[in-house]
TIRO-2110 file (N, C-alpha, C; in Angstrom, 1 decimal):
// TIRO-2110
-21.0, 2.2, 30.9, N, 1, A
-19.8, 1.5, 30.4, CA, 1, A
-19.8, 0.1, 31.0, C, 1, A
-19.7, -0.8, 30.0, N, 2, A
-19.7, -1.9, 30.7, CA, 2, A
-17.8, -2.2, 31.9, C, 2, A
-18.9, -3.1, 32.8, N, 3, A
-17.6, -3.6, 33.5, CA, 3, A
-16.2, -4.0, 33.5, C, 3, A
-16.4, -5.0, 32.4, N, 4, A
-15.1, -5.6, 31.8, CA, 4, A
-15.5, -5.9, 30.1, C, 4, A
-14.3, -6.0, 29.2, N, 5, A
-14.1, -6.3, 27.9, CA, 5, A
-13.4, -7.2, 27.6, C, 5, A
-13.3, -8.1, 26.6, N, 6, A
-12.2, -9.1, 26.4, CA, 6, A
-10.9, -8.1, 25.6, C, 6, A
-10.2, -8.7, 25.4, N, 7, A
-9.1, -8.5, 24.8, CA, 7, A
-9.1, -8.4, 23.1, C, 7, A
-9.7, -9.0, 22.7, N, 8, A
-10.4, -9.3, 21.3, CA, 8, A
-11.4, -8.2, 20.9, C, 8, A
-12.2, -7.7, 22.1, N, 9, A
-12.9, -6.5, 21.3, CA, 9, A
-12.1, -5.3, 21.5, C, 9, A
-10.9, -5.3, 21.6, N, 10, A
-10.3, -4.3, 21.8, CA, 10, A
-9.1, -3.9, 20.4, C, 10, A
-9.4, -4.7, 19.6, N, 11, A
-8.4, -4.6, 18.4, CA, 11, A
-8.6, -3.8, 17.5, C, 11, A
-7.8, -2.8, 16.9, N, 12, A
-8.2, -1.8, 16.3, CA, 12, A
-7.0, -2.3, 15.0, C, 12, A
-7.7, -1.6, 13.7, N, 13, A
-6.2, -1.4, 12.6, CA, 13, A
-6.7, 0.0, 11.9, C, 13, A
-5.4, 0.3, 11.5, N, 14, A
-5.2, 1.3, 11.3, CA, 14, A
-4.2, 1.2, 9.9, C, 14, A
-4.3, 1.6, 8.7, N, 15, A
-3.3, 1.4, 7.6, CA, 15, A
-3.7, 2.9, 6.7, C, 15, A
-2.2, 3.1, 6.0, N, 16, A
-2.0, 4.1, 5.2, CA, 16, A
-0.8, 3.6, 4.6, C, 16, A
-1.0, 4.4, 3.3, N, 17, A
0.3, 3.8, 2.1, CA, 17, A
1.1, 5.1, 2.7, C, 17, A
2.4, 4.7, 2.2, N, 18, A
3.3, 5.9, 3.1, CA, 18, A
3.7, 6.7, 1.5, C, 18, A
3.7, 7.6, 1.9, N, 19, A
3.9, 9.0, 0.2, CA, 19, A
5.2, 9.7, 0.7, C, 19, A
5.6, 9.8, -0.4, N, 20, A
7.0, 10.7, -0.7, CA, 20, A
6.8, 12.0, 0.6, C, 20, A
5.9, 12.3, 0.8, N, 21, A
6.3, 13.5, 2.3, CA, 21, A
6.9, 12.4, 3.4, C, 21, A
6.6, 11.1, 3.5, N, 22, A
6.6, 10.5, 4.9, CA, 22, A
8.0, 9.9, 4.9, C, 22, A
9.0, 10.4, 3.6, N, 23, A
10.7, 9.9, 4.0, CA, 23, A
11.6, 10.6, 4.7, C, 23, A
12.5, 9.7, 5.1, N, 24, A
13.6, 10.6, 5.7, CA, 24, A
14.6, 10.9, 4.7, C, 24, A
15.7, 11.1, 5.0, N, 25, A
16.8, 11.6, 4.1, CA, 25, A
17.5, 10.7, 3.7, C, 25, A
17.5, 9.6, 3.8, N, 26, A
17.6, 7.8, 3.5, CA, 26, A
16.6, 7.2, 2.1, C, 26, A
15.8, 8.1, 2.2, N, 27, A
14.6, 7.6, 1.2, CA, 27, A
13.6, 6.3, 2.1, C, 27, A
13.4, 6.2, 3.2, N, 28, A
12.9, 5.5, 3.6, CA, 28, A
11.9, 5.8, 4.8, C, 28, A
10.7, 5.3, 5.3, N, 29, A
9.8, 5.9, 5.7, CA, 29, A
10.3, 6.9, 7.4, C, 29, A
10.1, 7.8, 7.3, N, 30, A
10.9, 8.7, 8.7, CA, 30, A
10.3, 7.9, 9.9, C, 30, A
11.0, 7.8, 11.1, N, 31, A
10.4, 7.0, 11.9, CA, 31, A
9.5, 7.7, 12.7, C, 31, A
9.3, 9.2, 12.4, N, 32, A
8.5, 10.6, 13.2, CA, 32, A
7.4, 10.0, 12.9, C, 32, A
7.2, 9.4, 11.4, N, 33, A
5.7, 9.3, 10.9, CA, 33, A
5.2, 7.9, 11.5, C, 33, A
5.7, 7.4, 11.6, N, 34, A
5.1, 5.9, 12.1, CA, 34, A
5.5, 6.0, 13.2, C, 34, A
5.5, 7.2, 14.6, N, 35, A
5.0, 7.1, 15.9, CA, 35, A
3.9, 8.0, 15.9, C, 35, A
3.8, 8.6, 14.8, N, 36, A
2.9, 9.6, 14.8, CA, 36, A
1.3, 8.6, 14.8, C, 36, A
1.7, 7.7, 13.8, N, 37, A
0.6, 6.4, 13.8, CA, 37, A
0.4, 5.7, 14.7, C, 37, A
1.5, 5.2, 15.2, N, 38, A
1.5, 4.6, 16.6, CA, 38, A
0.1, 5.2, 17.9, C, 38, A
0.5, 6.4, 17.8, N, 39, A
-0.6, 7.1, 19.2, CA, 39, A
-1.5, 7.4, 18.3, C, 39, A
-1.8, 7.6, 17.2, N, 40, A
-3.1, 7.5, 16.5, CA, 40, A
-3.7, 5.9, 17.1, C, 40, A
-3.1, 5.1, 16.5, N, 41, A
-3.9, 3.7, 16.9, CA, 41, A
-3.8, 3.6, 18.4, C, 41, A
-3.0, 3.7, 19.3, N, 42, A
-2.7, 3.4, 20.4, CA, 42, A
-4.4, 4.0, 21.0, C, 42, A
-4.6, 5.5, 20.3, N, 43, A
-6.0, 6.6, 20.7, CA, 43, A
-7.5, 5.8, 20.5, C, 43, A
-6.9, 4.9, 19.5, N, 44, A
-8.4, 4.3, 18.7, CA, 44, A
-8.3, 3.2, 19.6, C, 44, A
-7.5, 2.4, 20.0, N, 45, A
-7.7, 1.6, 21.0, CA, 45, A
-8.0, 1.1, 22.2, C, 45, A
-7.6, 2.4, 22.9, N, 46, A
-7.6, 2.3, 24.5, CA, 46, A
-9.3, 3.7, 24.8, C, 46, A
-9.6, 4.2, 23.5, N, 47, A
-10.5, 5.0, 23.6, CA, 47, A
-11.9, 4.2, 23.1, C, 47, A
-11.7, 3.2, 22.2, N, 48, A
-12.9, 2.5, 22.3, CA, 48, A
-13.2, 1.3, 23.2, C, 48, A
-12.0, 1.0, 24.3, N, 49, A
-11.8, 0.2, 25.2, CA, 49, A
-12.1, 0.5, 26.5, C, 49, A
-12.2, 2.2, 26.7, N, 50, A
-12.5, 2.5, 27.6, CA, 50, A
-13.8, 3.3, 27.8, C, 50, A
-14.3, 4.1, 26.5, N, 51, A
-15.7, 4.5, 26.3, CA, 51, A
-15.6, 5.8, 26.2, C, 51, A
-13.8, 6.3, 26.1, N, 52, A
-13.9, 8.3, 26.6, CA, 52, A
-12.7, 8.0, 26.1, C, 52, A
-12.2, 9.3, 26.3, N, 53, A
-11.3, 10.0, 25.5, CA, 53, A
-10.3, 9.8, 26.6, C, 53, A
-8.9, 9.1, 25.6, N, 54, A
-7.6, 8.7, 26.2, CA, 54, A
-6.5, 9.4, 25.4, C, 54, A
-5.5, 9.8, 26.5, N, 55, A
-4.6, 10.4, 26.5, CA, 55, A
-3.1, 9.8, 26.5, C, 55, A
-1.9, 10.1, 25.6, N, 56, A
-0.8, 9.2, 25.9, CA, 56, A
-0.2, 10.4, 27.1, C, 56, A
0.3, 8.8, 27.8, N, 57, A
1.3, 9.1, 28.9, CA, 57, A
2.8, 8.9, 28.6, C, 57, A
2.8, 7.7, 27.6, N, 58, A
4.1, 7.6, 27.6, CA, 58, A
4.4, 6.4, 26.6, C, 58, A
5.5, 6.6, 26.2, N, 59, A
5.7, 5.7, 25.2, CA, 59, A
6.6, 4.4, 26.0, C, 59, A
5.9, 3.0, 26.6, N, 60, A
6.9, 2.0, 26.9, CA, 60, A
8.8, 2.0, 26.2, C, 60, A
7.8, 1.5, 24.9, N, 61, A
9.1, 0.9, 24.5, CA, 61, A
8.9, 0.9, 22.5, C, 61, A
9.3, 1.4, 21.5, N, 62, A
9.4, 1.4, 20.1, CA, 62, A
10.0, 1.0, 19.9, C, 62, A
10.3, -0.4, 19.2, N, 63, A
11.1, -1.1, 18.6, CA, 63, A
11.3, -1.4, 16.8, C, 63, A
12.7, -0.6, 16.3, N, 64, A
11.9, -0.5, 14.4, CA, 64, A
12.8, -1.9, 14.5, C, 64, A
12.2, -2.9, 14.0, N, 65, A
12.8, -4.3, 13.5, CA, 65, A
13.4, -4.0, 12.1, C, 65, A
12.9, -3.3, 11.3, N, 66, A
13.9, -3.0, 9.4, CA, 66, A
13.1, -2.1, 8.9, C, 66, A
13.6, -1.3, 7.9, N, 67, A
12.9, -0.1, 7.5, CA, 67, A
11.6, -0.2, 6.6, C, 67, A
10.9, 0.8, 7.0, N, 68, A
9.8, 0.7, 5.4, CA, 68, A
10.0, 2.0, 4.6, C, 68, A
9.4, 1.4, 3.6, N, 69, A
9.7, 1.5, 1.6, CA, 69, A
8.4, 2.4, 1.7, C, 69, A
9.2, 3.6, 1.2, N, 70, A
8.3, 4.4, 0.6, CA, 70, A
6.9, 4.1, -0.4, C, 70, A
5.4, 3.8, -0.7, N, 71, A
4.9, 3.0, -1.5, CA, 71, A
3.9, 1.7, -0.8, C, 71, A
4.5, 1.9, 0.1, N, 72, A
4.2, 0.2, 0.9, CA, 72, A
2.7, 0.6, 1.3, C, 72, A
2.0, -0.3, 2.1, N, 73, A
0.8, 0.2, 2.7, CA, 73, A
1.6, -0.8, 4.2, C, 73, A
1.3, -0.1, 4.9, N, 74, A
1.8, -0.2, 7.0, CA, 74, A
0.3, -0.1, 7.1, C, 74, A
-0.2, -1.2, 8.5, N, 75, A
-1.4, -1.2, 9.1, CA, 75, A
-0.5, -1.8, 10.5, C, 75, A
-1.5, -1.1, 11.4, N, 76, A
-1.1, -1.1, 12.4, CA, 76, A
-1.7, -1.6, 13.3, C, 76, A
-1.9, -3.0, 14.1, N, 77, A
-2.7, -3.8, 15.0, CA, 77, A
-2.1, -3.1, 16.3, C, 77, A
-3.5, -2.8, 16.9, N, 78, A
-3.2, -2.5, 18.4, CA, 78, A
-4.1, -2.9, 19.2, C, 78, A
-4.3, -3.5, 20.5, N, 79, A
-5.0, -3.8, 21.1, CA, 79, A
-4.8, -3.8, 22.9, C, 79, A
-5.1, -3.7, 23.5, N, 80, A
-5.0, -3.6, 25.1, CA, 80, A
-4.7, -4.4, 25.6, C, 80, A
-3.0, -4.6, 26.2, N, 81, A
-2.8, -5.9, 26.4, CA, 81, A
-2.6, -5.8, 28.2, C, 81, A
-2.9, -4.4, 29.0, N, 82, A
-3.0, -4.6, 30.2, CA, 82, A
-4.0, -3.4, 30.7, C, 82, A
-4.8, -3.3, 31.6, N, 83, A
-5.5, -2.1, 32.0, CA, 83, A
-5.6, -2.5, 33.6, C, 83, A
-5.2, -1.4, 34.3, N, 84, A
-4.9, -0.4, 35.5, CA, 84, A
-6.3, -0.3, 36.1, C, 84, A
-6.1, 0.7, 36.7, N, 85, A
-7.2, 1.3, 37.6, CA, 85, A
-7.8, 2.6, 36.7, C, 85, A
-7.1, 3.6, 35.7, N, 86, A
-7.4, 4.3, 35.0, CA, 86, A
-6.2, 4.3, 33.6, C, 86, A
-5.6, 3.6, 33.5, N, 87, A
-4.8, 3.6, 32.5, CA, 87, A
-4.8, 2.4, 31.9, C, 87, A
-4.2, 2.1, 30.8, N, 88, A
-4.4, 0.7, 30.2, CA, 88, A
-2.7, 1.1, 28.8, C, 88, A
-2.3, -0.1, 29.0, N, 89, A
-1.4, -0.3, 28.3, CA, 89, A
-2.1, -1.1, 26.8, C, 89, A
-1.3, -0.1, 25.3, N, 90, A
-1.7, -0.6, 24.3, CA, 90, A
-0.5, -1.2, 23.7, C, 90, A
-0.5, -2.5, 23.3, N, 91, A
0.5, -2.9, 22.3, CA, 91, A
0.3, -2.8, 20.7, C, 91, A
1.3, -2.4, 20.0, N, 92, A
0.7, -2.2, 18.7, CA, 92, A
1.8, -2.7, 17.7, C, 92, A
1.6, -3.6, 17.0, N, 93, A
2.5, -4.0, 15.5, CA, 93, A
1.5, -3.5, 14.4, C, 93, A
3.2, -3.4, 14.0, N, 94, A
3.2, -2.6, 12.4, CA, 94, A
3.9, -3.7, 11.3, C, 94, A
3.2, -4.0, 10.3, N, 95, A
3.4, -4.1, 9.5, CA, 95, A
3.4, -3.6, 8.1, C, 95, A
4.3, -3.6, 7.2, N, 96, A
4.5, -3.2, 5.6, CA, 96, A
4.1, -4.1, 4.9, C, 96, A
3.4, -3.6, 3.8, N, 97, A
3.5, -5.0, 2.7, CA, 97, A
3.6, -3.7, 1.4, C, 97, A
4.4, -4.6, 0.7, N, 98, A
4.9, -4.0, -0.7, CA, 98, A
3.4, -4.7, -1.5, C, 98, A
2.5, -4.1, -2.0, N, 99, A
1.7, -4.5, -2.8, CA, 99, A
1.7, -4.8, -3.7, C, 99, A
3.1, -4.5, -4.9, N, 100, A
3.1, -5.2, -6.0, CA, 100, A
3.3, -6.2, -6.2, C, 100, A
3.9, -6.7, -4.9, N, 101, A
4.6, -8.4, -4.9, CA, 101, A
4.1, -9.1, -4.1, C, 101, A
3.0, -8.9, -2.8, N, 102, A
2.1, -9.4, -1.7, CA, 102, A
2.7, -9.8, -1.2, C, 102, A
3.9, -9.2, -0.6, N, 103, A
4.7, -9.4, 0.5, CA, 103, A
4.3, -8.2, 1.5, C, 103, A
4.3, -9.4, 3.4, N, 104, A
4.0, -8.5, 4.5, CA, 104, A
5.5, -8.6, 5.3, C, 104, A
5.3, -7.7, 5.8, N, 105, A
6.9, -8.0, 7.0, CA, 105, A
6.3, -7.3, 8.1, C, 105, A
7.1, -7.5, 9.4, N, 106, A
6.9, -7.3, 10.8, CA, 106, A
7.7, -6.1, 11.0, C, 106, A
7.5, -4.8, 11.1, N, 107, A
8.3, -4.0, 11.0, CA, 107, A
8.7, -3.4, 12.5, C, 107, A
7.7, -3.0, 13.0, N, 108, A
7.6, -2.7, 14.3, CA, 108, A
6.8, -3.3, 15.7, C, 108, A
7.3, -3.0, 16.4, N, 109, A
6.6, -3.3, 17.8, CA, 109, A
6.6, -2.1, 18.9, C, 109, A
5.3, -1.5, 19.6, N, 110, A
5.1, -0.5, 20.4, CA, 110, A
4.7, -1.1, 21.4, C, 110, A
4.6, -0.8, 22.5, N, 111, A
4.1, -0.1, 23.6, CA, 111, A
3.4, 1.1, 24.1, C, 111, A
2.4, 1.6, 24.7, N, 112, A
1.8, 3.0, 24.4, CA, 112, A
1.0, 3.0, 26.1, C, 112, A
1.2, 3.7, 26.8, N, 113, A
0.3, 3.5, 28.0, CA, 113, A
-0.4, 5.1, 28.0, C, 113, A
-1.6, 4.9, 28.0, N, 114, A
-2.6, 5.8, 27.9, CA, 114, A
-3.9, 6.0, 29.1, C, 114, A
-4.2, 7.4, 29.6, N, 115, A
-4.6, 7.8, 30.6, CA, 115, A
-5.9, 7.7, 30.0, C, 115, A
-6.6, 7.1, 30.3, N, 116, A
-8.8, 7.5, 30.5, CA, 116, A
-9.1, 8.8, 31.3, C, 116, A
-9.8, 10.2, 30.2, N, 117, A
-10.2, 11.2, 31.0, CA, 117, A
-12.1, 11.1, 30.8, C, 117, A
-12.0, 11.9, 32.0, N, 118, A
-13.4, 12.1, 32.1, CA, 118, A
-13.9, 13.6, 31.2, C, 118, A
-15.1, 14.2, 31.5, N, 119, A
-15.5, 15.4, 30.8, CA, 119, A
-14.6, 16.2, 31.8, C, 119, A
-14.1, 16.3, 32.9, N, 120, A
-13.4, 16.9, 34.1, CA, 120, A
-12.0, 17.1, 33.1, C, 120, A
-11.8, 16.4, 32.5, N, 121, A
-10.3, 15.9, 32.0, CA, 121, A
-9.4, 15.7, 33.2, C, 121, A
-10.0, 14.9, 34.1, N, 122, A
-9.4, 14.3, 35.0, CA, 122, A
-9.5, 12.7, 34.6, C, 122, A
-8.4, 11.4, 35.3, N, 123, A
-8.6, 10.5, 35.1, CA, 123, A
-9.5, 9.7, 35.7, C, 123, A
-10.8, 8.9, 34.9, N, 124, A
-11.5, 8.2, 35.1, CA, 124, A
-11.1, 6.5, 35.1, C, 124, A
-12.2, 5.8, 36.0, N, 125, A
-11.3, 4.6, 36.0, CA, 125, A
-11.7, 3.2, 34.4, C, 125, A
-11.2, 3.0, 34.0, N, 126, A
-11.8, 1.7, 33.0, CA, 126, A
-11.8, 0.7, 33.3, C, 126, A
-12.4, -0.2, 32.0, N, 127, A
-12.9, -1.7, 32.1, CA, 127, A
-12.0, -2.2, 32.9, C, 127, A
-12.6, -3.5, 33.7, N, 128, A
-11.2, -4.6, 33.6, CA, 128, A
-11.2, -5.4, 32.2, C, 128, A
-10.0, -5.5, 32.4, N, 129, A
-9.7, -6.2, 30.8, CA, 129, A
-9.9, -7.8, 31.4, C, 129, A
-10.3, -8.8, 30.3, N, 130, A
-11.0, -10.4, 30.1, CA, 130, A
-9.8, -10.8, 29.3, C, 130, A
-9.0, -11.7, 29.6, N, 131, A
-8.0, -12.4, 29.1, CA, 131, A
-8.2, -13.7, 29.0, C, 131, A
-8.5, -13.9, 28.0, N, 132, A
-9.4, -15.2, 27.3, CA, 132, A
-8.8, -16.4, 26.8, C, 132, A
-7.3, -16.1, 25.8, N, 133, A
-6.5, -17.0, 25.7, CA, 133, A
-5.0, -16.6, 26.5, C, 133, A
-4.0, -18.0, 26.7, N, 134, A
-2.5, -18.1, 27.3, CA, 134, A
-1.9, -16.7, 26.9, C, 134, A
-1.6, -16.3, 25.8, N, 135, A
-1.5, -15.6, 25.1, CA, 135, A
-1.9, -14.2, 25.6, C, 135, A
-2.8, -14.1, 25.9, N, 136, A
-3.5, -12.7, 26.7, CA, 136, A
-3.1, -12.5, 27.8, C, 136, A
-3.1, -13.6, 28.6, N, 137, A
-2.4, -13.6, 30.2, CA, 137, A
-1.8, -13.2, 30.2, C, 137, A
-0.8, -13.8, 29.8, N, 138, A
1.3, -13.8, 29.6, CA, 138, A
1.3, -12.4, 29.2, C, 138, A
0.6, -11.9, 28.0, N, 139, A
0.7, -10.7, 27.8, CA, 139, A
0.4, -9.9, 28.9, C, 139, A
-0.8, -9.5, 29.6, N, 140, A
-1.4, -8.9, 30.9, CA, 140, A
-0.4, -9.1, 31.9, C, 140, A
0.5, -10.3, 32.4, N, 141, A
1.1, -10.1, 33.1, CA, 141, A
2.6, -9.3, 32.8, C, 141, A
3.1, -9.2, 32.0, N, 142, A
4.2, -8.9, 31.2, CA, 142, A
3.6, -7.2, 31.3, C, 142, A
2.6, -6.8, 30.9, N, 143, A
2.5, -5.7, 30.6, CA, 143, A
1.9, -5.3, 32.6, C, 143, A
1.4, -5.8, 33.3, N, 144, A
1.1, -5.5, 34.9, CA, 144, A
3.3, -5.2, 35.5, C, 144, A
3.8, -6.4, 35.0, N, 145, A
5.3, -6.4, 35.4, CA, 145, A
5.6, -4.7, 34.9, C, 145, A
6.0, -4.8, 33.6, N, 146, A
6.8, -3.6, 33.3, CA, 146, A
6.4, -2.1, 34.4, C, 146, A
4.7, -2.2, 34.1, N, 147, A
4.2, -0.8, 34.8, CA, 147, A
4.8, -0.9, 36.5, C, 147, A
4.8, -1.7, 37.4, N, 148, A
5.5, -2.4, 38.5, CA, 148, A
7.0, -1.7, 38.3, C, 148, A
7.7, -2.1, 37.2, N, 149, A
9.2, -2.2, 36.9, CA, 149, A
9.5, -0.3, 36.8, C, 149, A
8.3, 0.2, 36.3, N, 150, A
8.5, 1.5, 35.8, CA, 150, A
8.5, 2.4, 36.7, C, 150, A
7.2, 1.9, 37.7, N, 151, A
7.4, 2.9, 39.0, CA, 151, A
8.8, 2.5, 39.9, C, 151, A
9.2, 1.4, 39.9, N, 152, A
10.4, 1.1, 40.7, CA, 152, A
11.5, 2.5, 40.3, C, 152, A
11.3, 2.3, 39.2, N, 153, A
13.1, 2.9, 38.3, CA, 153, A
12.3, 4.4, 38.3, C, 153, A
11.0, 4.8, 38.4, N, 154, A
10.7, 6.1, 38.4, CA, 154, A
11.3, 6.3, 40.1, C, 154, A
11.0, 5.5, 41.1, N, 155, A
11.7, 6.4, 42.4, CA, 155, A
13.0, 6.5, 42.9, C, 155, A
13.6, 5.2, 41.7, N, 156, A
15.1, 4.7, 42.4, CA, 156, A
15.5, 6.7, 41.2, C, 156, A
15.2, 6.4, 40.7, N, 157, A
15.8, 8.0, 39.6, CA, 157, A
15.3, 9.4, 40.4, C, 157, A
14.2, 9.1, 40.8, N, 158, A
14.2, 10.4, 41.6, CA, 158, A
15.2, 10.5, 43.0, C, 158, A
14.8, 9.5, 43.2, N, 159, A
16.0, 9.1, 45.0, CA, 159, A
17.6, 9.6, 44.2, C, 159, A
18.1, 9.2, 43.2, N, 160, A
19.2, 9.4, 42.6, CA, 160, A
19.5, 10.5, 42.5, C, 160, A
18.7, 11.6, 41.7, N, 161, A
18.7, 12.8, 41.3, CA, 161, A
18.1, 13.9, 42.7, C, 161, A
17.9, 13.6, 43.8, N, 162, A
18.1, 13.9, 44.8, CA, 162, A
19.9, 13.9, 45.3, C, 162, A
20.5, 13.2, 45.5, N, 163, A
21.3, 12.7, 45.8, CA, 163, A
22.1, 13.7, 44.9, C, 163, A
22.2, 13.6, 43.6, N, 164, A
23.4, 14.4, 42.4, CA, 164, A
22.9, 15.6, 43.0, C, 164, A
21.9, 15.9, 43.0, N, 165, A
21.5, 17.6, 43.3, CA, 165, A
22.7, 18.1, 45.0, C, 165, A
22.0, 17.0, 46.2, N, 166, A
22.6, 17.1, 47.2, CA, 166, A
24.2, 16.8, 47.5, C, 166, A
25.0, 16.5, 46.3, N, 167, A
26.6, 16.1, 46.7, CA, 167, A
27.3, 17.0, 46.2, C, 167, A
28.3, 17.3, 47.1, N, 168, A
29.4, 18.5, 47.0, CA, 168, A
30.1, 18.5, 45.8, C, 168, A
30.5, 19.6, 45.4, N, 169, A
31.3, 19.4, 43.8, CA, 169, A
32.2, 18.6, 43.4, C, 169, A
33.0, 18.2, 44.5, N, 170, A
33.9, 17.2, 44.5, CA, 170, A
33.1, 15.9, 43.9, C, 170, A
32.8, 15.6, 45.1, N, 171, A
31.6, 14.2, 44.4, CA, 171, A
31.2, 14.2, 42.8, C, 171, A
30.5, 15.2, 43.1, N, 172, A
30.1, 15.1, 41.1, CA, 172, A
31.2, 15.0, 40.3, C, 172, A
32.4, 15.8, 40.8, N, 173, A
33.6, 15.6, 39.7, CA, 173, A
33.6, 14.3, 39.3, C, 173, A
34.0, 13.4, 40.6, N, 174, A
34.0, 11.9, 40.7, CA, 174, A
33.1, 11.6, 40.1, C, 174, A
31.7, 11.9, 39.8, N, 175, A
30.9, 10.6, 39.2, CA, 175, A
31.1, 10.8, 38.0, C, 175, A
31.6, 11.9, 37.7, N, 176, A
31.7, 12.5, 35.8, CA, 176, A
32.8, 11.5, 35.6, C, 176, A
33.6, 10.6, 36.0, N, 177, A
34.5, 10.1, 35.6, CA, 177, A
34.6, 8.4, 35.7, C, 177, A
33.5, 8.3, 36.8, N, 178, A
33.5, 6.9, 36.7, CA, 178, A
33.0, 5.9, 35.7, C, 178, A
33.2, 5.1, 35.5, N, 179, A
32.9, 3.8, 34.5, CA, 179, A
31.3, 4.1, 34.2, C, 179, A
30.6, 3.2, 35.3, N, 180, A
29.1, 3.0, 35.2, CA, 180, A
28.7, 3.3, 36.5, C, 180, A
27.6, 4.8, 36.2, N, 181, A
26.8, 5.0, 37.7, CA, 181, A
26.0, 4.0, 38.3, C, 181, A
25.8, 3.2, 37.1, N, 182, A
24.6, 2.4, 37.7, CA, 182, A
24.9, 0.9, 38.8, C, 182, A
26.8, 1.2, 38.7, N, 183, A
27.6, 0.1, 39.7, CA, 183, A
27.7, 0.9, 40.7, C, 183, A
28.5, 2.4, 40.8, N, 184, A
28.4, 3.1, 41.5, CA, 184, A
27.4, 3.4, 42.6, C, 184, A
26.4, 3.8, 41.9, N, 185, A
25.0, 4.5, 42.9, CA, 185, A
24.4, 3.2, 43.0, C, 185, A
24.1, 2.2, 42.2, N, 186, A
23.0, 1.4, 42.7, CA, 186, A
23.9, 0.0, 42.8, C, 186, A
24.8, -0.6, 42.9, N, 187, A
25.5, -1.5, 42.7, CA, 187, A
24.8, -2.6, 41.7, C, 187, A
24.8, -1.9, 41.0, N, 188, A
24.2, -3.2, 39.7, CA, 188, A
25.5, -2.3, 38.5, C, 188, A
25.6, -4.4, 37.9, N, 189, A
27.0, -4.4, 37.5, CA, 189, A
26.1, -3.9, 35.6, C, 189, A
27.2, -4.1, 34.4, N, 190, A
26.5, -3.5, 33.5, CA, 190, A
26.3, -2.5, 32.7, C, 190, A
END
């Protein structure tokens, strides 16, 4: 496995026209099916980035910007915009284009952070990722921050839920009624 990769050979697409199974009850594409694509591309990305078979851990963040139209063809750009010690974060947009009229739109934005296994199906470690243009940095660091940001709020919630577990019923009555826990237990206003 090579050492490190750029950022650029890490880009994967992924497109399918969406068919009358893939609506919701809106008539409009279900958003089940385009996360279902999401970790499809997210798989093709961080698995030809890393040389083995990658696993989702978690979904950052899914953002639907406006719906897609049954008909359309959705392709899905993803590519590695941060990698870890064995994990690597994939970013992925989605776009629709209505083909009869050659119109594209921006439909979505993912985040996907995905584990590198070995034959063990334990976590092995991958490339470092090569960040080539401004653009790739900013992204790498943005994406090094959040994972940073995630473990914070993964202990401040465990520390918390310690705490609910540990307080007398009284206490809990009280917090069932307060405004915002998050002024209460952690003093952040909000």
């Amino acid at each position: 496995m090579p050492l490190a990769k750029t950022v650029s050979s890490t880009l994967v697409e992924v497109a399918q026209i969406m068919e009358p199974n893939d609506a919701n009850f809106l008539g409009k594409v279900f958003g089940g099916a385009i996360l279902a694509m999401i970790d499809l591309c997210a798989y093709a990305a961080s698995s030809k980035f890393a040389g083995t078979i990658c696993v989702t851990a978690s979904f950052d963040r899914v953002d639907f910007h406006e719906p897609i139209n049954l008909g359309e063809l959705v392709t899905m750009k993803g590519r590695i915009s941060y990698a870890g010690r064995t994990s690597v974060e994939v970013t992925i947009e989605v776009y629709a284009e209505n083909l009869l009229h050659g119109t594209q739109r921006h439909t979505n934005t993912a985040r996907v952070n995905m584990v590198a296994l070995g034959p063990d199906l334990k976590p092995v470690g991958v490339p470092a990722l090569i960040c080539e243009t401004r653009e790739e940095k900013v992204a790498f660091l943005e994406g090094k921050l959040r994972r940073e940001v995630r473990q914070r709020r993964r202990q401040e919630a465990e520390a918390i839920r310690a705490r609910f577990v540990s307080a007398p019923e009284a206490e809990l009555d009280r917090l069932l009624s307060v405004e915002s826990l998050a002024e209460d237990y952690l003093g952040h206003s909000g």
